[in-house]
C-alpha positions as CSV (number, residue, x, y, z in Angstrom):
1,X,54.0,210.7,-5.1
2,X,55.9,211.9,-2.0
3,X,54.3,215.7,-3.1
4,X,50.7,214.2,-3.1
5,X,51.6,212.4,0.5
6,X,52.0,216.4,1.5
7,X,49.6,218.1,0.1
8,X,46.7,215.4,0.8
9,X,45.5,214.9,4.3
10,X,45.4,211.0,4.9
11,X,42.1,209.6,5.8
12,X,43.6,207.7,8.8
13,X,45.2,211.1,10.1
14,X,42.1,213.9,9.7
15,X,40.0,211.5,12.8
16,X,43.0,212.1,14.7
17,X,43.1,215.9,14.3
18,X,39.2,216.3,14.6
19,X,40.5,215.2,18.2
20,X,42.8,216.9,18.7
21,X,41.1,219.9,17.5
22,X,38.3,218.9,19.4
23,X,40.0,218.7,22.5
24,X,42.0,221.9,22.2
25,X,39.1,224.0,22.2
26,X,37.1,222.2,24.7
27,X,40.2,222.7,27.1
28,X,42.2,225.9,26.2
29,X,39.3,227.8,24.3
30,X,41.6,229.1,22.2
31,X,38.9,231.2,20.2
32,X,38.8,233.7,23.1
33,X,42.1,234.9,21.9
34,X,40.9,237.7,19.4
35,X,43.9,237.5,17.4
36,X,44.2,233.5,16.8
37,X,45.3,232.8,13.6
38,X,44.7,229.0,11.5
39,X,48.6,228.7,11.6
40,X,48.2,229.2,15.5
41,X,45.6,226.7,15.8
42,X,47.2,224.3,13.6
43,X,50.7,224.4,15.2
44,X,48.7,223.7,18.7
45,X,47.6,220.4,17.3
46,X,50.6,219.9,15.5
47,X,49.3,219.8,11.9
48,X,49.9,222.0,9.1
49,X,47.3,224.8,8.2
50,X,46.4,223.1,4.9
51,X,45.8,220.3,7.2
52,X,43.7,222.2,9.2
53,X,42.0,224.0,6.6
54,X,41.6,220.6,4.6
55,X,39.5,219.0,8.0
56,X,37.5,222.6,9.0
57,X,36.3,222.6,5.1
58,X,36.0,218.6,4.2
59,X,35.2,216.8,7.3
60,X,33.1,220.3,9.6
61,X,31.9,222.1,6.4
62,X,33.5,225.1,7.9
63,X,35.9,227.8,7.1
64,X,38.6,228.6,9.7
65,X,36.6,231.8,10.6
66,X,33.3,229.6,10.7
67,X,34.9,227.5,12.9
68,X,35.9,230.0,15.5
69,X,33.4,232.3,15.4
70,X,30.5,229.9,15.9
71,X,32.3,229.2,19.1
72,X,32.7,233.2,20.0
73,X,29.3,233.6,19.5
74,X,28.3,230.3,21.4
75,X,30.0,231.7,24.4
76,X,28.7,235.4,24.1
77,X,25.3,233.8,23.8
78,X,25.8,231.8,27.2
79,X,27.0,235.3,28.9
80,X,24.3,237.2,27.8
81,X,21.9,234.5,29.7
82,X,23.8,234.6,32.8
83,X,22.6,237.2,35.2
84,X,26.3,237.7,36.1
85,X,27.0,239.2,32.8
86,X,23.9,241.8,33.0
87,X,25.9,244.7,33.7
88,X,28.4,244.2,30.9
89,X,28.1,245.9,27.7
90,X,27.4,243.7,24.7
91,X,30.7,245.0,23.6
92,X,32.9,244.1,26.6
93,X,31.5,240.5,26.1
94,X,31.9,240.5,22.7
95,X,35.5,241.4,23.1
96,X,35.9,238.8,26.2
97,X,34.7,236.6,23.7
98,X,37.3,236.8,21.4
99,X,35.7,239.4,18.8
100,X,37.6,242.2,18.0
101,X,35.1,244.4,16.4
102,X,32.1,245.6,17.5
103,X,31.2,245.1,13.4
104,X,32.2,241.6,13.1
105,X,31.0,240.8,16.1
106,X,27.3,241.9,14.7
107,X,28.0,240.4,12.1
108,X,28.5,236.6,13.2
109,X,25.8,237.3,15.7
110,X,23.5,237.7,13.2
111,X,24.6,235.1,10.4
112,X,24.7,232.5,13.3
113,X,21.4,233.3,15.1
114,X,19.3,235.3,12.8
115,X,18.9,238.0,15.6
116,X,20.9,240.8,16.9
117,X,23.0,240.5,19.7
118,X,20.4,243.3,21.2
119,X,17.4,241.2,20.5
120,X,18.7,238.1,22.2
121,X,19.9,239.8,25.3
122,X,16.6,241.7,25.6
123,X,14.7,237.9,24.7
124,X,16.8,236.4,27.3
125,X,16.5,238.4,30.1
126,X,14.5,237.9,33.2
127,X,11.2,240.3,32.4
């Protein structure tokens, strides 16, 4: 029993790290850190990655990468509409951003908007 008490997240517990969690990347933005890993995160919120892993796949629906790199592209997103950011590669705010590939950085921007990153900074600039 004690083995299951490990291995199983307890249904009391996973609220309290969706807080946690929740509140560490509202505050720190810990995805801007290119080479975060889910034993980083996890330790920050003082779980165990299986832990972690257990509440990103049962209770968001996510994978770890899922997780962070709907937030990288979030924030890339809100550069690329801010005037301030205009003359700044797609690259450089991709990498600002946390990516660390210019290929997997197309990549998510595509999966999680259905456009290029190209596309959305030519849709949302001023004409």
């Amino acid at each position: 029993a004690r083995y299951v008490d490990v291995v199983r997240l307890g249904p009391d517990r996973a609220p309290v790290l969706r807080a946690k969690l929740a509140e560490l990347m509202e505050i720190d933005k810990p995805w801007l850190e290119n080479d975060l890993t889910l034993a980083q995160l996890a330790e920050r919120i003082g779980a165990s990655s299986h832990h972690l892993s257990q509440v990103l796949n049962e209770d968001l629906g996510q994978t770890f990468f899922d997780f962070v790199n709907r937030r990288r592209v979030a924030e890339v997103r809100r550069c690329l509409a801010d005037p301030a950011y205009a003359s700044q590669t797609l690259l450089e705010v991709a990498l600002a951003a946390g990516f660390n590939s210019k290929a997997a950085f197309n990549a998510a921007f595509k999966k999680y908007t259905g456009i290029t990153p190209s596309q959305f900074r030519a849709s949302s600039s001023p004409q």
